[in-house]
ZADO-1210 file (C-alpha; in nm, 4 decimals, padded with zeros to 6 digits):
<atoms>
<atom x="-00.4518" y="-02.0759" z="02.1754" code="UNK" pos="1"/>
<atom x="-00.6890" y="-01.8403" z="02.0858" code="UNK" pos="2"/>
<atom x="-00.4270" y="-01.5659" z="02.0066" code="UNK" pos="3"/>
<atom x="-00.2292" y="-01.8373" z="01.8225" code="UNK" pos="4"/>
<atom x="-00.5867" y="-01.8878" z="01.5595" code="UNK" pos="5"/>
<atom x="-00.6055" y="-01.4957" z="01.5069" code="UNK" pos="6"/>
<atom x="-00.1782" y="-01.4746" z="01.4315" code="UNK" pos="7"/>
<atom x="-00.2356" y="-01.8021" z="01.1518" code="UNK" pos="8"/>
<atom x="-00.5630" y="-01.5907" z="01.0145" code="UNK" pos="9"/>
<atom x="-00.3798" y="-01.2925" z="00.9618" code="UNK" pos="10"/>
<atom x="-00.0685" y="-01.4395" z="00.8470" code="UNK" pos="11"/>
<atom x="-00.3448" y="-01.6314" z="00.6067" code="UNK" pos="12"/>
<atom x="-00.4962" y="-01.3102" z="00.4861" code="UNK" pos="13"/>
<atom x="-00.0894" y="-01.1779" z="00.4566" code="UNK" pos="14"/>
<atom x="-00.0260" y="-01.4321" z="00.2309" code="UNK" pos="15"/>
<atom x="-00.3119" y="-01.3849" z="-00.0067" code="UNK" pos="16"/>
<atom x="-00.2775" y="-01.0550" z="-00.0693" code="UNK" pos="17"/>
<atom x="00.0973" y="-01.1278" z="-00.1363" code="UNK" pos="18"/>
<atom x="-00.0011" y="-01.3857" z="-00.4138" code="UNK" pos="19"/>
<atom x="-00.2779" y="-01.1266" z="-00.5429" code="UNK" pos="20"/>
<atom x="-00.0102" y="-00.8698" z="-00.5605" code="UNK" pos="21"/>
<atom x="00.2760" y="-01.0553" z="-00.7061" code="UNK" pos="22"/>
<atom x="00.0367" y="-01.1863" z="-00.9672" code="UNK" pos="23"/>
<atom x="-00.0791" y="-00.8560" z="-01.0363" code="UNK" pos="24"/>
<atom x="00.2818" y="-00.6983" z="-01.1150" code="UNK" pos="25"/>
<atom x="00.3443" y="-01.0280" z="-01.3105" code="UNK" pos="26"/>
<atom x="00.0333" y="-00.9671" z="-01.5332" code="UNK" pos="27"/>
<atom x="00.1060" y="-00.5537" z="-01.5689" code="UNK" pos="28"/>
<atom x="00.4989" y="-00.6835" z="-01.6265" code="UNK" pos="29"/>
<atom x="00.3826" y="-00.9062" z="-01.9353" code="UNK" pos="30"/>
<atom x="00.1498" y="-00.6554" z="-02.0824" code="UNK" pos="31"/>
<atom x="00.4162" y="-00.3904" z="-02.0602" code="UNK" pos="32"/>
<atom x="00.6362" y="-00.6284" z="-02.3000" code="UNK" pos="33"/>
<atom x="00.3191" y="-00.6788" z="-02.4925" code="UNK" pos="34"/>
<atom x="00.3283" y="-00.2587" z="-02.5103" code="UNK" pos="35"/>
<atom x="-00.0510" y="-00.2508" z="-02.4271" code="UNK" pos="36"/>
<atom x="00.0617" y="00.0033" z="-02.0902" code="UNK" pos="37"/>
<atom x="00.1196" y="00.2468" z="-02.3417" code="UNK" pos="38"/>
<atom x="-00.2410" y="00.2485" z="-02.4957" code="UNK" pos="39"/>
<atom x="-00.3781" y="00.2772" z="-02.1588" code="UNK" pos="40"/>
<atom x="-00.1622" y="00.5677" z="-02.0815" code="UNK" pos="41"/>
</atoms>
C-alpha cells in the first residue's frame, strides 16, 4: 500500500504542474493577442 501512496503523490505533483503549465501557455497565449510579447522581446 505503501507504494500505492507514493504512485497517487506523484501522480498528484504530475497533475499540478500540468495545470501550472497549461495556465501558463494560456496566460503567454492571451498576452501574445494583446501584442505585449513583442515589448518584452
Amino acid at each position: 500500500m505503501s507504494s500505492l501512496n507514493a504512485l497517487d503523490k506523484v501522480i498528484i505533483r504530475l497533475l499540478k504542474v500540468t495545470i501550472i503549465v497549461s495556465t501558463f501557455l494560456i496566460l503567454v497565449n492571451a498576452l501574445d493577442r494583446f501584442g505585449f510579447s513583442g515589448q518584452l522581446g
